[in-house]
C-alpha positions in Angstrom: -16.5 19.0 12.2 -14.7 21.5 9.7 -12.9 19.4 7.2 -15.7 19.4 3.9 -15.5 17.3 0.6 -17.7 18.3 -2.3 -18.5 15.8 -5.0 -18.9 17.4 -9.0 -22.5 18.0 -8.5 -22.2 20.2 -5.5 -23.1 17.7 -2.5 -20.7 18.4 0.5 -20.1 15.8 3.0 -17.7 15.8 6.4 -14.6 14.6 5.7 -14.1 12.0 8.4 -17.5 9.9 7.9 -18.4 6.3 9.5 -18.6 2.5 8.6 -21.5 1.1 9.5 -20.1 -2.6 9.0 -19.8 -3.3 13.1 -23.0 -2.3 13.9 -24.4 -5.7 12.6 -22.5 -9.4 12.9 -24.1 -11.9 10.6 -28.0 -11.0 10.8 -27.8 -9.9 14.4 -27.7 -6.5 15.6 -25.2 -5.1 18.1 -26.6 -3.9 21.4 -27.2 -0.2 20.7 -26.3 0.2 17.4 -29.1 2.3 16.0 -28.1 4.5 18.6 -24.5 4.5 17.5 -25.4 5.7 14.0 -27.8 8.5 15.1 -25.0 9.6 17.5 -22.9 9.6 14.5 -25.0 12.3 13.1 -25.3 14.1 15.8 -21.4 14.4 15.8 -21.7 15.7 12.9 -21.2 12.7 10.4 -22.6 13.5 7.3 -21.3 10.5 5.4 -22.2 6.7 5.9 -20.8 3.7 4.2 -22.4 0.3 4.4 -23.0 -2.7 1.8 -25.6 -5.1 0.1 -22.9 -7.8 1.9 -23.0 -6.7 4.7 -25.1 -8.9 7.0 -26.9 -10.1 4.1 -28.6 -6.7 3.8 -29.3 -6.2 7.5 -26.7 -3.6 7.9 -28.4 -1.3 5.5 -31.8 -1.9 7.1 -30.6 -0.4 10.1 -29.3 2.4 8.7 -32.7 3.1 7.3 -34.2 2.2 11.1 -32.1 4.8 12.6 -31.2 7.4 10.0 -34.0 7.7 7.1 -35.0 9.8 5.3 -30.9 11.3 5.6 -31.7 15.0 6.3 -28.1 16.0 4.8 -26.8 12.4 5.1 -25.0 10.7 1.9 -25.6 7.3 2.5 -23.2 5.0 0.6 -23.8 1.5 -0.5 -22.1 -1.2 -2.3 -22.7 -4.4 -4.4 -21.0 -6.8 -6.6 -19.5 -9.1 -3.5 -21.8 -12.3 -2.7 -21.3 -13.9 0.9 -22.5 -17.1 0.6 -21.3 -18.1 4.1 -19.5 -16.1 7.0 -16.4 -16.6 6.4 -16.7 -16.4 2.4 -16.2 -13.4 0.5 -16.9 -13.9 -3.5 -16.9 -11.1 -6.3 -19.7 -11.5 -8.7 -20.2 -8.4 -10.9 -22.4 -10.1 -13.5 -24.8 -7.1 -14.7 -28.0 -9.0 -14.0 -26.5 -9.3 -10.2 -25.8 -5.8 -10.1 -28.9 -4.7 -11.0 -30.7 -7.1 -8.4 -28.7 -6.0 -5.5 -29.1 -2.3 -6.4 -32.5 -2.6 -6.3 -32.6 -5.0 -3.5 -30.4 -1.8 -1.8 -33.0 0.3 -2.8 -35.9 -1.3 -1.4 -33.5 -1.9 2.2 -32.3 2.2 2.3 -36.4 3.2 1.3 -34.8 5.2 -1.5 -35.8 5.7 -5.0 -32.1 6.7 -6.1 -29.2 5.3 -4.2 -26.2 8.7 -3.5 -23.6 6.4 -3.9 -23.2 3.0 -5.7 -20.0 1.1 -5.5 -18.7 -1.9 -7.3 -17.4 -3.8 -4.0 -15.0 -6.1 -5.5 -14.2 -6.0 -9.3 -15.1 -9.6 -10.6 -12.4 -11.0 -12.7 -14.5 -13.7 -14.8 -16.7 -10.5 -15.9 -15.0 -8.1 -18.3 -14.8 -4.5 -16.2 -16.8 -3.2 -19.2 -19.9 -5.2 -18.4 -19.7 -4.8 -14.7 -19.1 -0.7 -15.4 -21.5 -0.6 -18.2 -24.4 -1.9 -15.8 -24.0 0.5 -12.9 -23.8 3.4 -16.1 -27.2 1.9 -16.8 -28.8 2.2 -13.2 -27.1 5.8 -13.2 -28.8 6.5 -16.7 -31.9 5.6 -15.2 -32.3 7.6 -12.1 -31.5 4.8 -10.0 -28.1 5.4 -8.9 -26.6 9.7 -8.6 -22.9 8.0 -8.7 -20.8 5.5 -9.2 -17.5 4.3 -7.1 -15.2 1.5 -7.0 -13.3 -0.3 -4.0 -10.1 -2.2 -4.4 -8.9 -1.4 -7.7 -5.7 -0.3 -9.7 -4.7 2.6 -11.4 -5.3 0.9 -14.7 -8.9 -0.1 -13.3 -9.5 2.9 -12.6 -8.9 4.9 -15.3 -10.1 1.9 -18.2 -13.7 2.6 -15.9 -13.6 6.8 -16.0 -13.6 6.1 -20.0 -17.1 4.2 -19.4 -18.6 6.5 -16.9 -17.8 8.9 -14.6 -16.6 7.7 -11.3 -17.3 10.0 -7.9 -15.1 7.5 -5.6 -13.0 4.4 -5.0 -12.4 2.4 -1.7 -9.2 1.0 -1.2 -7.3 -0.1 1.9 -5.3 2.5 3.1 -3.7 3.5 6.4 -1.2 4.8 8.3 1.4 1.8 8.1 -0.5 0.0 4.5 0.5 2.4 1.7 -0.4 0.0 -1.3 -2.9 2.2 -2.5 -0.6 5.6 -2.5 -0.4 6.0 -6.7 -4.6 5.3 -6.6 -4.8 7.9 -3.9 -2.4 10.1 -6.2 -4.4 9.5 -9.0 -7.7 10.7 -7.2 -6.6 13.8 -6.0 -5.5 14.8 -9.5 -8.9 13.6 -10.5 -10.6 14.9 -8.3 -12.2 11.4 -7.1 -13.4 10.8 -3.4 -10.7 8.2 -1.8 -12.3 6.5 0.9 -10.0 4.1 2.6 -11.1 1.2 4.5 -9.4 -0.2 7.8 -8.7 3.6 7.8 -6.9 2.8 11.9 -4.7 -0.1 11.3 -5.1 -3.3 13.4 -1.7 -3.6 15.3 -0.7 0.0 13.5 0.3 1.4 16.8 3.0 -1.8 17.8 4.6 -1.2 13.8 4.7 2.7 14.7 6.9 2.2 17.8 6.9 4.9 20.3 6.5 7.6 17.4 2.8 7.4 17.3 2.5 7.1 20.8 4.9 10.6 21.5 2.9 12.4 18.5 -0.1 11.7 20.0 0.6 12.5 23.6 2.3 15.7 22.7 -1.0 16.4 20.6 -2.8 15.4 23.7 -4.8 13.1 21.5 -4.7 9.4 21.1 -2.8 7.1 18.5 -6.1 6.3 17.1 -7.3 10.3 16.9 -3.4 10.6 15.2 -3.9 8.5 12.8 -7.2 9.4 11.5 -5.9 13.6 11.8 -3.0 12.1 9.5 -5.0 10.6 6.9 -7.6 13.9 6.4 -4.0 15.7 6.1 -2.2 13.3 3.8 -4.7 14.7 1.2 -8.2 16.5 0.3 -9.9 14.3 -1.1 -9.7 11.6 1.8 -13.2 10.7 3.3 -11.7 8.1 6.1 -14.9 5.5 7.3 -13.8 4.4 10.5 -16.0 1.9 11.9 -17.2 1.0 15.8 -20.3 -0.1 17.9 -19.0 2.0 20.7 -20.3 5.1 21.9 -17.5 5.8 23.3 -15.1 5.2 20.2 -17.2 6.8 17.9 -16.8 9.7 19.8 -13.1 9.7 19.9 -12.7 9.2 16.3 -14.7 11.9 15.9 -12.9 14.1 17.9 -10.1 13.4 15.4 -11.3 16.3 13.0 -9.8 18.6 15.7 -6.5 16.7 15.7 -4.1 19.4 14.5 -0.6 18.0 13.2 2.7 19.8 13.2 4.4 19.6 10.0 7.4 17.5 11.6 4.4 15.3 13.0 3.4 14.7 9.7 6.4 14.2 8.4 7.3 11.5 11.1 3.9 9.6 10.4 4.7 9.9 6.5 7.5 8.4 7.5 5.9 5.5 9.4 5.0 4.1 5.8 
């Protein structure tokens, strides 16, 4: 891998990184996956994403199990997004949560400052202010080097950079779900990390008709590899996350870094949107 992202304070990371959310499912771990994320590594991979939600903390365990102590790793957590059953997903930025779950994600990474902290969902019966103002507060205290968002508005966005500085935000974003494109605008002027989830669309490829599929077999690469080689095009500061408990796919999204697209490929593709 090629394609570099360096954050204000001077930490580079690979581009194309990997989401560690499939490696667990609900307190149980996949077949192999420890392997998968020290494969990941090997490949290259220098930046991880996982959350406090995820498996009720399991998921980051097993980063720790297979990766620590992250010789040139950025591990990246999140909190602020309770799961109080499977299928449930329920923001709940109250500060007092925050703090817990950071320090809950401290104890499960066996780190005494987390890289990167992000507010998982913003909680809309606690003022942004409050939820901001506590990760400024872990920051302040050693406890966190920076502090992200996922799934917020321009207007979010900017009303947090006036309480503290913010390194990334983590919006849905992919080749055929634009929604985020004025965030992802914003960041590059910024000069913010935009890290999109569900980077490789489910169903992308039938909604791209045969254009994806041509692109990527002139390319000699796959609609999946495509899509991924658009998104670390479309702009600089994209860190895409894609996410597997295969080997095997792990190692062809990787192999998306050497994707090259024409610009009438990429012009197609922008089209796709």
């Amino acid at each position: 891998m090629t394609s570099t992202y360096t954050f204000e304070d001077g930490f580079s990371v690979h581009r194309l990184g990997f989401g560690a959310m499939r490696l667990t499912e609900w307190d149980q771990v996949n077949d192999g996956a420890e392997q998968v994320a020290r494969r990941a590594a090997e490949l290259g991979v220098t930046f991880f994403d996982t959350a406090d939600a995820y498996d009720l903390g399991r998921n980051e365990e097993l980063l720790a199990d297979a990766l620590h102590p992250y010789p040139g790793l950025l591990v990246a957590t999140k909190c602020g997004h309770a799961r109080p059953s499977r299928g449930e997903w329920v923001p709940l930025g109250r500060p007092e949560y925050l703090r817990q779950q950071a320090e809950l994600s401290l104890r499960r990474l066996r780190v005494d400052r987390l890289e990167l902290l992000q507010l998982h969902r913003v909680d809309p019966q606690v003022p942004l202010a409050d939820q901001i103002g506590a990760l400024a507060r872990l920051r302040d205290e050693g406890k966190i080097a920076r502090i992200g968002l996922s799934e917020v508005t321009v207007g979010q966005l900017a009303q947090a950079r006036a309480i503290a500085p913010i390194a990334s935000v983590q919006n849905r974003y992919n080749l055929t779900d634009r929604a985020s494109d004025d965030v992802l605008d914003y960041c590059e002027r910024a000069g913010i990390a935009f890290i999109p989830w569900l980077p490789i669309a489910r169903g992308d490829h039938a909604k791209a008709g045969g254009v994806l599929g041509k692109i990527a077999a002139d390319a000699g690469a796959t609609p999946a590899q495509v899509s991924l080689a658009w998104l670390l095009r479309r702009s600089p500061v994209v860190l895409p996350i894609p996410g597997t408990s295969s080997a095997a796919h792990l190692e062809e999204n990787c192999a998306a870094d050497g994707v090259t697209l024409s610009d009438g490929d990429f012009e197609q593709l922008n089209a796709l949107g």
